[in-house]
C-alpha positions in Angstrom: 3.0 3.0 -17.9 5.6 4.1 -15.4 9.2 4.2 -16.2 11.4 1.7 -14.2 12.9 4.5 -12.3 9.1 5.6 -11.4 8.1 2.3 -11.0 10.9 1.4 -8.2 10.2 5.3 -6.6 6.0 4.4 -6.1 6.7 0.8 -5.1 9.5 2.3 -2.3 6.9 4.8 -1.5 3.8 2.8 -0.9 5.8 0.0 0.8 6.9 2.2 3.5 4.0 4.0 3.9 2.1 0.4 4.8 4.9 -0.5 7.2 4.4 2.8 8.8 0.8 2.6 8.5 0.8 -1.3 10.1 3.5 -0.4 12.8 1.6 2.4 14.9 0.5 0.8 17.9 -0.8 4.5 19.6 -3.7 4.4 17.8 -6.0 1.6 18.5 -5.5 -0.9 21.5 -4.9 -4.0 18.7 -5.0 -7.0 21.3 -4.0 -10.0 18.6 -0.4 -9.3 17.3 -0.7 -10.6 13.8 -3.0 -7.8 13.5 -2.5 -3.9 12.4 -4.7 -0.9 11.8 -5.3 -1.4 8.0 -6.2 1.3 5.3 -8.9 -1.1 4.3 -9.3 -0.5 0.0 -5.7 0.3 -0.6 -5.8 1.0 -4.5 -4.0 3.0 -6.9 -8.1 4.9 -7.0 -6.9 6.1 -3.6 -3.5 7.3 -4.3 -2.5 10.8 -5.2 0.5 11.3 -7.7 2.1 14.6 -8.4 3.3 16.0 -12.2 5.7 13.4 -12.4 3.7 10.5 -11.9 4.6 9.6 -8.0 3.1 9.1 -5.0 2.4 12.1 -3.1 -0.8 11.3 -0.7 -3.1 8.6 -0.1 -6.8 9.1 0.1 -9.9 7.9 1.8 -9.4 6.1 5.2 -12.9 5.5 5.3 -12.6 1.3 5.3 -9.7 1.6 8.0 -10.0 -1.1 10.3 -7.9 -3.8 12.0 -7.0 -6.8 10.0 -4.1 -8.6 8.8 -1.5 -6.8 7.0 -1.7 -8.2 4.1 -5.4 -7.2 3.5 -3.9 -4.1 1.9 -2.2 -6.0 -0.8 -5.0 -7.9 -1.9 -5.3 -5.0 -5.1 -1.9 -4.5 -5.4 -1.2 -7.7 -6.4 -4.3 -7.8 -8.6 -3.2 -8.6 -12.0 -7.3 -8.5 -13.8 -7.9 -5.2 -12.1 -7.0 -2.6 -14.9 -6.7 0.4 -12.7 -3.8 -1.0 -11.3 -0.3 -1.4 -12.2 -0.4 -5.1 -12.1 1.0 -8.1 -10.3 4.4 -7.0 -10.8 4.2 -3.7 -9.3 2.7 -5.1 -6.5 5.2 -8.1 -5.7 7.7 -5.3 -6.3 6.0 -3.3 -3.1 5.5 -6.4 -1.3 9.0 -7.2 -1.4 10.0 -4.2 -0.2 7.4 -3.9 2.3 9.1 -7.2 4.1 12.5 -6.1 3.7 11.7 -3.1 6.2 
């Protein structure tokens, strides 16, 4: 498990790397606004962490798409999925990800 200074870093991290990821509009001509260009199976399986346990890359665009933005929370906020970090971590990027 991460430590709460960890913990805070990845959800920072990951939060603004969906905003940026949902905000560029020079890549696909997206016609309805409440959609974005999504990664598709954002998961902590396709997330690269360094040494020291944080994010440093994120892998496999290959389910990009467009779709609602909140698509790529959907494992995030998985609390059954034991890969992931848990509901918390993800509520903890979510919040963060509407604060930018």
């Amino acid at each position: 498990m991460l430590n709460e200074r960890t913990f805070f870093q990845n959800a920072e991290i990951i939060a603004k790397f969906l905003h940026h990821l949902h905000n560029k509009k020079d890549v696909l001509p997206i016609k309805r606004k409440d959609f974005v260009l999504i990664h598709g199976d954002f998961s902590l399986n396709h997330i690269l962490f360094n040494n020291d346990n944080v994010v440093c890359g994120v892998l496999d665009f290959g389910d990009s798409r467009v779709g609602k933005p909140k698509s790529d929370f959907v494992y995030l906020l998985d609390d059954e999925d034991e890969e992931e970090f848990g509901a918390d971590f993800g509520k903890t990027v979510l919040g963060i990800y509407e604060k930018l």
